[in-house]
N, C-alpha and C positions, 0 to 999 in steps of 0.2 A: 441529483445527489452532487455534493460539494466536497474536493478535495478537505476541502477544511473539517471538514465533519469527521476524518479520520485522522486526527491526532498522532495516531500510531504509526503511521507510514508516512516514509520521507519518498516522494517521487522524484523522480528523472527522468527524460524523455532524450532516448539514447542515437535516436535516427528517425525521420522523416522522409516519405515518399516526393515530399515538396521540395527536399535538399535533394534528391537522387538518389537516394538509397531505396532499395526492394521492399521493404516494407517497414513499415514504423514501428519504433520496440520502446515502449513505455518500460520504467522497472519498477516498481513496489518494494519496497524494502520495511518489515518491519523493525522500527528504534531499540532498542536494546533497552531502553529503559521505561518498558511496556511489557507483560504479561499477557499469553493468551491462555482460553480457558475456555470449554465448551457449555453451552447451554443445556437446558433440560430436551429441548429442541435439537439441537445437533448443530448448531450456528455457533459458527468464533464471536465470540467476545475479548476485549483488551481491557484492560486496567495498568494502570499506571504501577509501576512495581515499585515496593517499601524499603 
C-alpha cells in the first residue's frame, strides 16, 4: 500500500529510532478538505468535500 493512494492524509514522520529518539511516531492527519463517511461494511471511506 502507497502513501499516495491516500489523498486524504497528509503525513509526517515526528521521530525516529535511527535519530535517537525512543520510538518512531508517524502522524496521519486527515485534510480538512476531505469528508469521511462509513461504508455499508463498517470501513471509512473519504470523499473530497463540495
Amino acid at each position: 500500500m502507497l502513501l499516495q493512494e491516500f489523498s486524504c492524509l497528509d503525513f509526517t514522520l515526528e521521530g525516529t529510532i535511527a535519530k535517537g529518539d525512543p520510538v518512531c511516531t508517524l502522524r496521519f492527519v486527515r485534510r480538512k478538505d476531505h469528508e469521511l463517511a462509513k461504508d455499508g461494511q463498517g470501513f471509512i471511506k473519504t470523499k473530497k468535500a463540495a
